[in-house]
N, CA and C atoms as a LAMMPS dump frame, in Angstrom:
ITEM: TIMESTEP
0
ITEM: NUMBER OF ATOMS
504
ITEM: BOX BOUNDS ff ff ff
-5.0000000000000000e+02 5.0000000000000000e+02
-5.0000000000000000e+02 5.0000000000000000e+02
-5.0000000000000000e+02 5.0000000000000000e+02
ITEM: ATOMS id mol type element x y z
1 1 1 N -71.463 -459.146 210.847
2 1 2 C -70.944 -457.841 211.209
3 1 3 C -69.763 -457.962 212.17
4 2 1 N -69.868 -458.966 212.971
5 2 2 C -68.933 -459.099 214.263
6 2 3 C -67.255 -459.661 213.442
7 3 1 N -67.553 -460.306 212.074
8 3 2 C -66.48 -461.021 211.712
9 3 3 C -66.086 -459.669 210.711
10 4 1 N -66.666 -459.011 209.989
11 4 2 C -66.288 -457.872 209.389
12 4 3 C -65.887 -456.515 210.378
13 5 1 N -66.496 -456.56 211.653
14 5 2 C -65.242 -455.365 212.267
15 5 3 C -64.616 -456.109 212.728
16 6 1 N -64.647 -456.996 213.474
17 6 2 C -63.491 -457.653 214.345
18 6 3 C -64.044 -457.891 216.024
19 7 1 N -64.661 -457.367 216.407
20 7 2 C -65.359 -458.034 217.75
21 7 3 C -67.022 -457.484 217.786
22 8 1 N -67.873 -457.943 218.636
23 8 2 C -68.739 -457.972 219.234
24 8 3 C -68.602 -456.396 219.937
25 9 1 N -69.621 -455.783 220.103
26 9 2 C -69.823 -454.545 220.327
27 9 3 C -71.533 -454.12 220.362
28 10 1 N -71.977 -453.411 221.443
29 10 2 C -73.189 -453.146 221.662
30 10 3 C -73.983 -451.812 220.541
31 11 1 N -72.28 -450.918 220.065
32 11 2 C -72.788 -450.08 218.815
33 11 3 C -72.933 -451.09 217.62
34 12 1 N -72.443 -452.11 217.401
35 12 2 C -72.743 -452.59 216.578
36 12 3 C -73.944 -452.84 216.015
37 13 1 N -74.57 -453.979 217.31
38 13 2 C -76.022 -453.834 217.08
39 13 3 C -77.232 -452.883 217.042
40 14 1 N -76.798 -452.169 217.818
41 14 2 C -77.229 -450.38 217.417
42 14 3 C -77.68 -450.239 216.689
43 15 1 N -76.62 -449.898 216.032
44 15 2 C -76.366 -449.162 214.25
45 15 3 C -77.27 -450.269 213.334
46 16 1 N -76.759 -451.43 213.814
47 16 2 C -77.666 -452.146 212.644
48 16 3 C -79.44 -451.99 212.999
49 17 1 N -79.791 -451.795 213.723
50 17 2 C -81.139 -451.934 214.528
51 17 3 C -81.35 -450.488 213.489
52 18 1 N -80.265 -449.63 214.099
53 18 2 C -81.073 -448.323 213.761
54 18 3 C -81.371 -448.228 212.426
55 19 1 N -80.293 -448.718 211.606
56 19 2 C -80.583 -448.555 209.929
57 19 3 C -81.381 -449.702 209.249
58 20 1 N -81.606 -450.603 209.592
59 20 2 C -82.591 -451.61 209.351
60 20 3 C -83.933 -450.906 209.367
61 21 1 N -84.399 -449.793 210.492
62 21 2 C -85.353 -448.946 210.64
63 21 3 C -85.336 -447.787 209.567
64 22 1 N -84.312 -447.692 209.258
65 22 2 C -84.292 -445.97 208.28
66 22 3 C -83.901 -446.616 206.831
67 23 1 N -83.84 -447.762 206.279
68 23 2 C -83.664 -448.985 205.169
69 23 3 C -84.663 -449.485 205.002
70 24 1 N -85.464 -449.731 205.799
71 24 2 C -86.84 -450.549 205.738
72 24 3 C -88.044 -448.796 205.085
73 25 1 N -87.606 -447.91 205.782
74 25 2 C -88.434 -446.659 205.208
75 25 3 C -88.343 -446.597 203.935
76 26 1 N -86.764 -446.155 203.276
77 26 2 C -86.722 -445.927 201.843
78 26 3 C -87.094 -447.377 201.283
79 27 1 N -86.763 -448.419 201.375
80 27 2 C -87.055 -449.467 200.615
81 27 3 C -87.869 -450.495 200.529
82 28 1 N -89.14 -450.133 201.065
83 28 2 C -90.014 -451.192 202.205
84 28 3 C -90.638 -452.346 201.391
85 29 1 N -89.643 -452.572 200.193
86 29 2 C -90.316 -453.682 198.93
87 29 3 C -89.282 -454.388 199.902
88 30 1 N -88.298 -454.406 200.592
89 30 2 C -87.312 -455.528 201.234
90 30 3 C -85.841 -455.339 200.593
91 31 1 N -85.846 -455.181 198.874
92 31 2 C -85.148 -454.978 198.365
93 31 3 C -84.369 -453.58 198.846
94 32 1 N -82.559 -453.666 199.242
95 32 2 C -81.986 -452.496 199.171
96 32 3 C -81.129 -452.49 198.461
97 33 1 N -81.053 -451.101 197.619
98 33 2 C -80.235 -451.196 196.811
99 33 3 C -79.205 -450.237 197.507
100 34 1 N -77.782 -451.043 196.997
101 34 2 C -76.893 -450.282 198.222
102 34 3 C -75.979 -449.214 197.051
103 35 1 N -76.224 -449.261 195.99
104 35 2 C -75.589 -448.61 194.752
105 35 3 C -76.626 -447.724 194.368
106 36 1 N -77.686 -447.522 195.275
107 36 2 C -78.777 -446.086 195.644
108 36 3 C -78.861 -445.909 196.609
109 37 1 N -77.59 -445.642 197.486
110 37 2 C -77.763 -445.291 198.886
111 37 3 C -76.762 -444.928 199.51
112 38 1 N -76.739 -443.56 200.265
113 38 2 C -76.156 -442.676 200.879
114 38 3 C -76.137 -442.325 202.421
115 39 1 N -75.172 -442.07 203.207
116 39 2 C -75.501 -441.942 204.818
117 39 3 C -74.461 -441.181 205.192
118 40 1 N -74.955 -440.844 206.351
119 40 2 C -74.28 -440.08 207.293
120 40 3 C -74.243 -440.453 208.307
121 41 1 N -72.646 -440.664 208.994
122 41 2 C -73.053 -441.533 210.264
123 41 3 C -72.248 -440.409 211.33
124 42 1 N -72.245 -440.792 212.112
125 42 2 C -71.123 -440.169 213.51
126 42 3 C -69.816 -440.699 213.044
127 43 1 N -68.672 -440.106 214.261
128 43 2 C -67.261 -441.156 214.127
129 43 3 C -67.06 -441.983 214.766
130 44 1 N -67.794 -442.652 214.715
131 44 2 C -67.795 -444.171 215.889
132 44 3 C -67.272 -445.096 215.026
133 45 1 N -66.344 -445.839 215.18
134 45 2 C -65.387 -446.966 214.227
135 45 3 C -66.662 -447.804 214.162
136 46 1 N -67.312 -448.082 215.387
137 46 2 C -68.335 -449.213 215.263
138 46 3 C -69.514 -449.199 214.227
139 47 1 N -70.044 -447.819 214.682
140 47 2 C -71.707 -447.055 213.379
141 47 3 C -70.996 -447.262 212.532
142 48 1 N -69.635 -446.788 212.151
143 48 2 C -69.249 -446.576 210.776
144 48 3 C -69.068 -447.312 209.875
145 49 1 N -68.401 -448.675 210.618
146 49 2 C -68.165 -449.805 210.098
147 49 3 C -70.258 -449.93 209.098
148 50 1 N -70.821 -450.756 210.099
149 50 2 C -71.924 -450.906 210.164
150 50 3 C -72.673 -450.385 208.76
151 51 1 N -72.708 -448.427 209.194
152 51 2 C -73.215 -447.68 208.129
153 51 3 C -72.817 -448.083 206.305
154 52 1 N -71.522 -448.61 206.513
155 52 2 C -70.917 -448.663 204.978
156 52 3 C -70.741 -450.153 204.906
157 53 1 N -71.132 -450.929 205.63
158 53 2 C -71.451 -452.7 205.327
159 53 3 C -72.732 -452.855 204.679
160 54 1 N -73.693 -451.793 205.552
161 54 2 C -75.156 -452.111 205.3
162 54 3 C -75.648 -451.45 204.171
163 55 1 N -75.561 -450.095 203.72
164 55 2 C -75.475 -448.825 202.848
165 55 3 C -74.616 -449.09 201.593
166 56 1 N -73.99 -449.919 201.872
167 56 2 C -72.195 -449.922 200.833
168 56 3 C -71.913 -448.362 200.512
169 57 1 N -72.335 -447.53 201.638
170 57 2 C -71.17 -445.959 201.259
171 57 3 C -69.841 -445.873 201.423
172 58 1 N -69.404 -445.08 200.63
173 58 2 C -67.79 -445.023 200.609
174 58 3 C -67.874 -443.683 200.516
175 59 1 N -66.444 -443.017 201.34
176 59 2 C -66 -441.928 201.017
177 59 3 C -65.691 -441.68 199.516
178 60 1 N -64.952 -442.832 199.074
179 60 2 C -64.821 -442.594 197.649
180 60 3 C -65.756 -442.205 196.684
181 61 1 N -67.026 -442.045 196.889
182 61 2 C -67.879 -442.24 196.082
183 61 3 C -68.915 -441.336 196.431
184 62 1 N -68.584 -440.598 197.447
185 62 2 C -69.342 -439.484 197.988
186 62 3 C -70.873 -440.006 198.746
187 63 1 N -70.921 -441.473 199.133
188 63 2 C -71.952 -441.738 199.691
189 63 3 C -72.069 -441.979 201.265
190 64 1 N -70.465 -441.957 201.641
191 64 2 C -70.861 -442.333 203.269
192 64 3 C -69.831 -440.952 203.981
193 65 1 N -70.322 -440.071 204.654
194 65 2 C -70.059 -439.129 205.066
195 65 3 C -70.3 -438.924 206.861
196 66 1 N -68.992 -437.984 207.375
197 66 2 C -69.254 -438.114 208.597
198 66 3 C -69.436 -437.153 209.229
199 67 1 N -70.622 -437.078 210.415
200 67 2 C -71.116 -435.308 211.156
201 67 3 C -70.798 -435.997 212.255
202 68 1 N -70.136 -435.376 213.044
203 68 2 C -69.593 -435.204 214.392
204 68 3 C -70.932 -435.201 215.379
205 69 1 N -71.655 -434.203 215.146
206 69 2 C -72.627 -434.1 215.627
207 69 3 C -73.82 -434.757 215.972
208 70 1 N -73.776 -436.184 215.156
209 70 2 C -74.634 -437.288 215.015
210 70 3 C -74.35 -438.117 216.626
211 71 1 N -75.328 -438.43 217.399
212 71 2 C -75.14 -439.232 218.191
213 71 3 C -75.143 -440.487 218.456
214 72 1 N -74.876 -441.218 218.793
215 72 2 C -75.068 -443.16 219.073
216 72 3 C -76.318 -443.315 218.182
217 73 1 N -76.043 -444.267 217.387
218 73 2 C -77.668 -445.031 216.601
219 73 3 C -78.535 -443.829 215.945
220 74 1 N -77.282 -442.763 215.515
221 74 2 C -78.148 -441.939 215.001
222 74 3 C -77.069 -441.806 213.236
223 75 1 N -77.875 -441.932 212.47
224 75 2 C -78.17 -441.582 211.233
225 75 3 C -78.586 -441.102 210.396
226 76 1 N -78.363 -440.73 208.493
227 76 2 C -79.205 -439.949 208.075
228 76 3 C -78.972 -440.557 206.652
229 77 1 N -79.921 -441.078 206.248
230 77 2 C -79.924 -442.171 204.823
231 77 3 C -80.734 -441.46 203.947
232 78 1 N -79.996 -441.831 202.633
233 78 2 C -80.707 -441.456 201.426
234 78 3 C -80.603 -442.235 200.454
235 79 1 N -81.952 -442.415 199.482
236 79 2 C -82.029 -443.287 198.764
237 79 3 C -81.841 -442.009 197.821
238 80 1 N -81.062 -442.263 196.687
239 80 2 C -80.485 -441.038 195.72
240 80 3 C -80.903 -440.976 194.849
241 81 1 N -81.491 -441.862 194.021
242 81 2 C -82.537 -441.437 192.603
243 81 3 C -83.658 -440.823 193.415
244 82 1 N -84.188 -441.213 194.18
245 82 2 C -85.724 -440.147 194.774
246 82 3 C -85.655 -439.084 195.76
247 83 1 N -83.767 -439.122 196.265
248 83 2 C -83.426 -437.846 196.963
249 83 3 C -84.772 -438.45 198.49
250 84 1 N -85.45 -439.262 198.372
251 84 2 C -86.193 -439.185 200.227
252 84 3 C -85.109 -439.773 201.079
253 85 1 N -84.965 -439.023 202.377
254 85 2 C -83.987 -439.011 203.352
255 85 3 C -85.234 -439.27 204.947
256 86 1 N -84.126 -440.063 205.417
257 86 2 C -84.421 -440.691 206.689
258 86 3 C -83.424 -440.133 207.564
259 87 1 N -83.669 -439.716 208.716
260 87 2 C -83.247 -439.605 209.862
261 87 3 C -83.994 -440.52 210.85
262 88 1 N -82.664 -440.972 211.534
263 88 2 C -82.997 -442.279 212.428
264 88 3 C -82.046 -441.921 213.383
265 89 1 N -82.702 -442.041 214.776
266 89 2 C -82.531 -441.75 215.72
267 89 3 C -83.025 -442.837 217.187
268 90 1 N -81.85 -443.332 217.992
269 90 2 C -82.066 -444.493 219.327
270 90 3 C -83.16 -443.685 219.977
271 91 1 N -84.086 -444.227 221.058
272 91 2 C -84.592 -443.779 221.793
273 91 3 C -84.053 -443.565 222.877
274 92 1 N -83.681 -441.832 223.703
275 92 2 C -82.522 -442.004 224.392
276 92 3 C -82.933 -442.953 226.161
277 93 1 N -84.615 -443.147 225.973
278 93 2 C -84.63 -443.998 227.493
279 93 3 C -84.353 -445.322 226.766
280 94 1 N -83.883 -446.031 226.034
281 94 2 C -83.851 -447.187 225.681
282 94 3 C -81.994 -447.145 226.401
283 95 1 N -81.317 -446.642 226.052
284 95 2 C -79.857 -446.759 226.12
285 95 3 C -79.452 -446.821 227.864
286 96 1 N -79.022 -448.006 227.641
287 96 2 C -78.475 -448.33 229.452
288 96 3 C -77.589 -447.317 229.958
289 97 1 N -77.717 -447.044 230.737
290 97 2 C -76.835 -445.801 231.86
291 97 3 C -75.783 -446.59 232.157
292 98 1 N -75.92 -447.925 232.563
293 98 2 C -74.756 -448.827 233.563
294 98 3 C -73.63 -448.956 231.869
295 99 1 N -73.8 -449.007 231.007
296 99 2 C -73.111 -449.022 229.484
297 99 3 C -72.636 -448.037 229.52
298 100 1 N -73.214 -446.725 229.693
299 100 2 C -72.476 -445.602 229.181
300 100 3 C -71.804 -445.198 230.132
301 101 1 N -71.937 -445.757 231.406
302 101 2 C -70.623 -445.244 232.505
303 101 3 C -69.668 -446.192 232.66
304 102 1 N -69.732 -447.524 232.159
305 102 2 C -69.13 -448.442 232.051
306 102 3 C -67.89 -447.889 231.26
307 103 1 N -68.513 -447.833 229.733
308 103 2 C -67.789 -447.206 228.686
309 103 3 C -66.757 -446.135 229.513
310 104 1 N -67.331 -445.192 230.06
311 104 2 C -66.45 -443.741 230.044
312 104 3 C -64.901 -444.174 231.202
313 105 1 N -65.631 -444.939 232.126
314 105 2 C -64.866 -445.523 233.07
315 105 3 C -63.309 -446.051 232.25
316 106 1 N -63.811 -447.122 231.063
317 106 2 C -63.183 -448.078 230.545
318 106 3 C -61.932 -446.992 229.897
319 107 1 N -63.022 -445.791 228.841
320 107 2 C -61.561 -445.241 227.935
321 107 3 C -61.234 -444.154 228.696
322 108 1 N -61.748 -443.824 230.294
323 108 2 C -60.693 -443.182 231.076
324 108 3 C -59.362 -443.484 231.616
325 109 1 N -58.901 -444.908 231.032
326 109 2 C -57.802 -445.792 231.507
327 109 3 C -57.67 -446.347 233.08
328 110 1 N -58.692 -446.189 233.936
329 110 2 C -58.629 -446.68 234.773
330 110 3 C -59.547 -448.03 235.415
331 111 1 N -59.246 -448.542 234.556
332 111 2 C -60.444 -449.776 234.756
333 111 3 C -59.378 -450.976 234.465
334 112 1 N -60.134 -452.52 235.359
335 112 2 C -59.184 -453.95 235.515
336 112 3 C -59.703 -454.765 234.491
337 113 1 N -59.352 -455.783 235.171
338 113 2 C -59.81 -456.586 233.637
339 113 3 C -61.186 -457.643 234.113
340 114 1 N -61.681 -457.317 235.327
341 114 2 C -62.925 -457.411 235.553
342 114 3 C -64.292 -456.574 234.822
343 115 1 N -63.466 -454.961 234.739
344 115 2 C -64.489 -454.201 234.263
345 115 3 C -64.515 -454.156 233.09
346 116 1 N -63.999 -454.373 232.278
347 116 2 C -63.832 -454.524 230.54
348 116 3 C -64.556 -456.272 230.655
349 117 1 N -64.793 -457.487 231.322
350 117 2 C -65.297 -458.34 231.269
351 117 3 C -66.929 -458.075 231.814
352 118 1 N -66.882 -457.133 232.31
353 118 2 C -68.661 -456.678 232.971
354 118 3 C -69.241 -455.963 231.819
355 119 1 N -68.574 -455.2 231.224
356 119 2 C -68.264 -453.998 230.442
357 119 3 C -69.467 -454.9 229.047
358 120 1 N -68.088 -456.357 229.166
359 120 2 C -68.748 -456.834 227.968
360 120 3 C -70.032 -457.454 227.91
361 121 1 N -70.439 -458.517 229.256
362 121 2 C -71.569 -458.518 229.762
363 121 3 C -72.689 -457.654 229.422
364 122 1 N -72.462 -456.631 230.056
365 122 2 C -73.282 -455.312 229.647
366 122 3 C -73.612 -455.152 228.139
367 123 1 N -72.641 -455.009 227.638
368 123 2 C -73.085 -455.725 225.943
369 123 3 C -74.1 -455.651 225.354
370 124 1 N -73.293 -457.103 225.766
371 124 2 C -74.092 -458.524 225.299
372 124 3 C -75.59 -458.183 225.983
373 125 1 N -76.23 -457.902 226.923
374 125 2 C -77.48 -457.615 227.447
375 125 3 C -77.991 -456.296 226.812
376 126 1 N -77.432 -455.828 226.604
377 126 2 C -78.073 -454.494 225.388
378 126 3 C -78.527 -454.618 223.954
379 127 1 N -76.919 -455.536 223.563
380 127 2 C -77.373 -456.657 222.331
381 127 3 C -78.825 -457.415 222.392
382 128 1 N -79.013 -457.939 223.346
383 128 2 C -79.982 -458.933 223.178
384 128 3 C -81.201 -458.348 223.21
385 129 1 N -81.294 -457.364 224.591
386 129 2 C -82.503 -456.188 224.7
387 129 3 C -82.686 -455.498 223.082
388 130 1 N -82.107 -455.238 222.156
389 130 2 C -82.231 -454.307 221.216
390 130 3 C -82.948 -455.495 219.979
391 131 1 N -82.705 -456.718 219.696
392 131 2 C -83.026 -457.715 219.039
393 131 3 C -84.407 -458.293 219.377
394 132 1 N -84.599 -458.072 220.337
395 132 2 C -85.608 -458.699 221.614
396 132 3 C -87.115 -457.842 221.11
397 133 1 N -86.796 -456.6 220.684
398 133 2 C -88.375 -455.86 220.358
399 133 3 C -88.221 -454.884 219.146
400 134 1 N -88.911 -454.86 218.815
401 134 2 C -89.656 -454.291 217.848
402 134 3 C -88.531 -452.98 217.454
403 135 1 N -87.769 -452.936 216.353
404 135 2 C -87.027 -451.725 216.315
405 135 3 C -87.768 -450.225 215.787
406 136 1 N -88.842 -450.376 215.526
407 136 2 C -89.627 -449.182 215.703
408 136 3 C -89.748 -448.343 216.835
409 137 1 N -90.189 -449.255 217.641
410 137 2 C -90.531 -449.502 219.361
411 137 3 C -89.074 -448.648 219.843
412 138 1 N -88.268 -449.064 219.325
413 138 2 C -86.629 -448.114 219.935
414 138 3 C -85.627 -447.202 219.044
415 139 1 N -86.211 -446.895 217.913
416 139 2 C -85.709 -445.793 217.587
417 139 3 C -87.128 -445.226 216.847
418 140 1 N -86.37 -443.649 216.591
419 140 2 C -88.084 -442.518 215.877
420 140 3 C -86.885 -442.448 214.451
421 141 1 N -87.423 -442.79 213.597
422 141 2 C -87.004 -442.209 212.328
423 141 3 C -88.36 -441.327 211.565
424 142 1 N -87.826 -440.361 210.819
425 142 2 C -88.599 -439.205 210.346
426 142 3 C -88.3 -439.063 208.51
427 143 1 N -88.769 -438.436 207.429
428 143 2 C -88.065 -438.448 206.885
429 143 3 C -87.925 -436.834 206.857
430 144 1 N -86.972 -436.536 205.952
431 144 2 C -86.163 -435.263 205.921
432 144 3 C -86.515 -434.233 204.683
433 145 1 N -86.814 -433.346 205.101
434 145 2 C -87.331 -432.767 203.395
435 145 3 C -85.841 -431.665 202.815
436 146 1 N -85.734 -432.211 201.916
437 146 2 C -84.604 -431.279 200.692
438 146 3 C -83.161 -431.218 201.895
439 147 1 N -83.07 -432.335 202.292
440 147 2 C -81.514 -432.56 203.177
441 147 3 C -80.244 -432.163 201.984
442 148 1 N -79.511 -431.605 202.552
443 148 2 C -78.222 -430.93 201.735
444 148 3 C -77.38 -431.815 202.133
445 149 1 N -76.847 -433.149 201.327
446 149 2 C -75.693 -433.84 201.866
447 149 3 C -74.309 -432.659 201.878
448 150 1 N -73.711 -433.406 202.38
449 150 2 C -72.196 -432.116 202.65
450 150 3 C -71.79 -432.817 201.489
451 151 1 N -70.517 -431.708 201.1
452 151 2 C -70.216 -431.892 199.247
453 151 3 C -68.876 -432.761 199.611
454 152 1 N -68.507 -433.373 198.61
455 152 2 C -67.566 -434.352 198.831
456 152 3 C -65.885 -433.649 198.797
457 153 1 N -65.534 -434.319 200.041
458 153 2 C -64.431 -433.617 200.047
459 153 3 C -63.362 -433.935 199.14
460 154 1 N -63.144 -435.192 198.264
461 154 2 C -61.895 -435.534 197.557
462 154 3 C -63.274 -436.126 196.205
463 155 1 N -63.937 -435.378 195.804
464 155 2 C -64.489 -435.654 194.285
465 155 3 C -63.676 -436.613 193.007
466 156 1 N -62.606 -436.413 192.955
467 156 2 C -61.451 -436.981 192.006
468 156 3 C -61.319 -438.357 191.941
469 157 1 N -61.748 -438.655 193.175
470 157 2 C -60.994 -440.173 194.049
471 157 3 C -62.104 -441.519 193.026
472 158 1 N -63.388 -441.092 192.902
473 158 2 C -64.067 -441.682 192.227
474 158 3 C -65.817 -441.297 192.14
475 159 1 N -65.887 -441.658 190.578
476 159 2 C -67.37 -441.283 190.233
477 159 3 C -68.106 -442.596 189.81
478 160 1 N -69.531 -442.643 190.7
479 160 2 C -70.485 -444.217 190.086
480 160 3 C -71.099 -444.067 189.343
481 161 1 N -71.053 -444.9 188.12
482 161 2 C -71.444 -444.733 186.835
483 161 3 C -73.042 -445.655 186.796
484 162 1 N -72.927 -446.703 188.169
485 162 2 C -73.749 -447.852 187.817
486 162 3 C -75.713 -447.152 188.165
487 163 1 N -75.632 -446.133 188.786
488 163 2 C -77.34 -445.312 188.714
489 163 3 C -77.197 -444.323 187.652
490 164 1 N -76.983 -444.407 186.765
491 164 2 C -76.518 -443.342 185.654
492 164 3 C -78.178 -443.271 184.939
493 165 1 N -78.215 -444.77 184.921
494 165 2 C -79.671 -444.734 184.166
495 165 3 C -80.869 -445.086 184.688
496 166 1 N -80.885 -445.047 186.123
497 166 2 C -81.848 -445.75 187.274
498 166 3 C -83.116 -445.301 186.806
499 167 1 N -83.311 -443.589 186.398
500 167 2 C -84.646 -443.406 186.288
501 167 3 C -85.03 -443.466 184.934
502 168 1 N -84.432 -443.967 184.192
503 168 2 C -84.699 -444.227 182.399
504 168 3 C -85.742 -444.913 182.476
């Protein structure tokens, strides 16, 4: 993940924690099929990345879609031949305080190059805390009954032919 966005990042591992939890629901044979699977992430470059590495959603294809409203490590997956939907959600006492003021500090532009090196520290110790236990244990996923994905905004761009016959 770190070589497919480009650095190390504490949403990174997040996102993967969180959807590993809401992936493991719809698919709990191990097997995921990412050409039956749909999400909704926040606009975080980091979730987003993540959401459509792990999911393989594409805008193009009307499977990876974005709500503003979604918060850190929060998601909403669907496996699309059986329409069951997961909502997955961080536990918000799990998420470090010293991170999220770190963060705000950092893209308020007033921070050295000590604090973007603590910053990363901080991390990396969130990283490890989140790997460290049980991802049940740190996020609640639920599933969702008759979720209305939002309709695709550029339909034209492309249609997947390859679940055409999934439930034959």
């Amino acid at each position: 993940l770190i070589k497919y966005h480009g650095h190390f990042c504490g949403g990174l591992v997040e996102a993967s924690v969180s959807l590993t939890v809401a992936l493991g629901k719809l698919y709990p044979n191990g097997v995921i099929d990412r050409t039956d699977t749909r999400v909704v992430s926040n606009n975080s470059p980091c979730g987003g990345d993540v959401a459509s590495y792990l999911t393989g959603g594409r805008l193009r294809f009307g499977t990876h879609f974005i709500d503003k409203t979604l918060k850190e490590g929060e998601f909403i997956v669907q496996q699309i031949s059986r329409k069951k939907t997961i909502r997955v959600r961080i536990n918000p006492e799990i998420y470090p305080h010293d991170v999220r003021m770190k963060m705000k500090q950092i893209e308020s532009g007033n921070y050295t190059k000590e604090d973007l090196r603590e910053f990363q520290e901080l991390q990396w110790g969130y990283g490890i805390k989140l790997i460290s236990h049980s991802p049940f244990e740190l996020f609640f996923a639920g599933e969702i009954e008759n979720y209305s994905f939002p309709k695709h905004p550029l339909p034209e761009l492309g249609v997947r032919h390859d679940n055409d016959y999934k439930n034959e």
